[in-house]
C-alpha positions in Angstrom: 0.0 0.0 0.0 1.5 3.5 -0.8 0.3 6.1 2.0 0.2 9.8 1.9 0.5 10.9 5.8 -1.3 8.0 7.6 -4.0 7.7 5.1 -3.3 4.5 2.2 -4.2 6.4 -0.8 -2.8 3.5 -3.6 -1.3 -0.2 -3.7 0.9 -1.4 -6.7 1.8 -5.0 -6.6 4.4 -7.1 -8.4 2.5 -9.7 -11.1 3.2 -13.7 -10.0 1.5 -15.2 -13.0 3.4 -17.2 -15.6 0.4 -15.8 -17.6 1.7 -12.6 -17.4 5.5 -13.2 -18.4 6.7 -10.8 -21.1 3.3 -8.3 -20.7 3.8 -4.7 -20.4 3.9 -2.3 -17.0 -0.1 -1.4 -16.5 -2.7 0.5 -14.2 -5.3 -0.9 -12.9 -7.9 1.0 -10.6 -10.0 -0.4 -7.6 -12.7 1.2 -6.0 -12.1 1.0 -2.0 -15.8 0.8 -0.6 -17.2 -0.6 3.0 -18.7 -3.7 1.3 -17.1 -5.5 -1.6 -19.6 -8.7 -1.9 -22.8 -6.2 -1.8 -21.9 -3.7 -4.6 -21.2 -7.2 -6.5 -24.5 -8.3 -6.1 -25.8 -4.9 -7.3 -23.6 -4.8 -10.0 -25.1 -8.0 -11.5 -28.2 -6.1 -10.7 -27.5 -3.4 -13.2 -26.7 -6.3 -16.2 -23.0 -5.9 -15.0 -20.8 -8.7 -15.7 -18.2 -10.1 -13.2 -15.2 -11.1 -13.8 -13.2 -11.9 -11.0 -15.9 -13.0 -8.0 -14.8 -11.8 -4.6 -11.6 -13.0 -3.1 -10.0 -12.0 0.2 -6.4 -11.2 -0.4 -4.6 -12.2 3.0 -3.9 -9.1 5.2 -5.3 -6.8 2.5 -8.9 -6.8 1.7 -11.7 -8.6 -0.2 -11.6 -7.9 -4.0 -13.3 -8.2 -7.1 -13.5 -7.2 -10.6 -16.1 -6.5 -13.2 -17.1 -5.3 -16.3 -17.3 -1.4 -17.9 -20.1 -0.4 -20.4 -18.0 2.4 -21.9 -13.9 1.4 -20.9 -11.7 -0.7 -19.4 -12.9 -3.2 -16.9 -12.4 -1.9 -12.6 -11.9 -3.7 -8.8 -13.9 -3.4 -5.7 -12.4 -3.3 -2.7 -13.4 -3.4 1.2 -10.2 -3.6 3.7 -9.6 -6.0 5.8 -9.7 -3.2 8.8 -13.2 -2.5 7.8 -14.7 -6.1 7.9 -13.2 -7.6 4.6 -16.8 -8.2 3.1 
């Protein structure tokens, strides 16, 4: 997590997948919010398609990922320090 003061304002993360091997440097944005599975749920309500279910990511938080009707797909994010779910 990168910080600014005591507040974590960003994460970057080194890629472990063989999948990955010889792919270019990217961004990729996650939205922190207080309940990851929820907004899920109402994403699929609003014909939203998910791609990554939610996952808890030891230590970290509970993510997910899913689809964008005009760009490039986006995570969801609740912290472990605020219940993970």
């Amino acid at each position: 997590m990168l910080s600014q003061t005591a507040r974590k304002t960003a994460g970057a993360m080194k890629t472990y997948s063989p999948d990955t091997a010889g792919s270019t440097p990217m961004w990729f944005t996650y939205i922190q919010l207080p309940g990851a599975n929820a907004a899920v749920l109402r994403a699929v309500e609003f014909g939203r398609k998910i791609l990554n279910e939610p996952v808890d990511v030891p230590k970290m938080s509970r993510m997910a990922v899913i689809d964008h009707p005009e760009g490039p797909p986006f995570g969801l994010a609740t912290p472990i320090s605020q219940g993970g779910r």
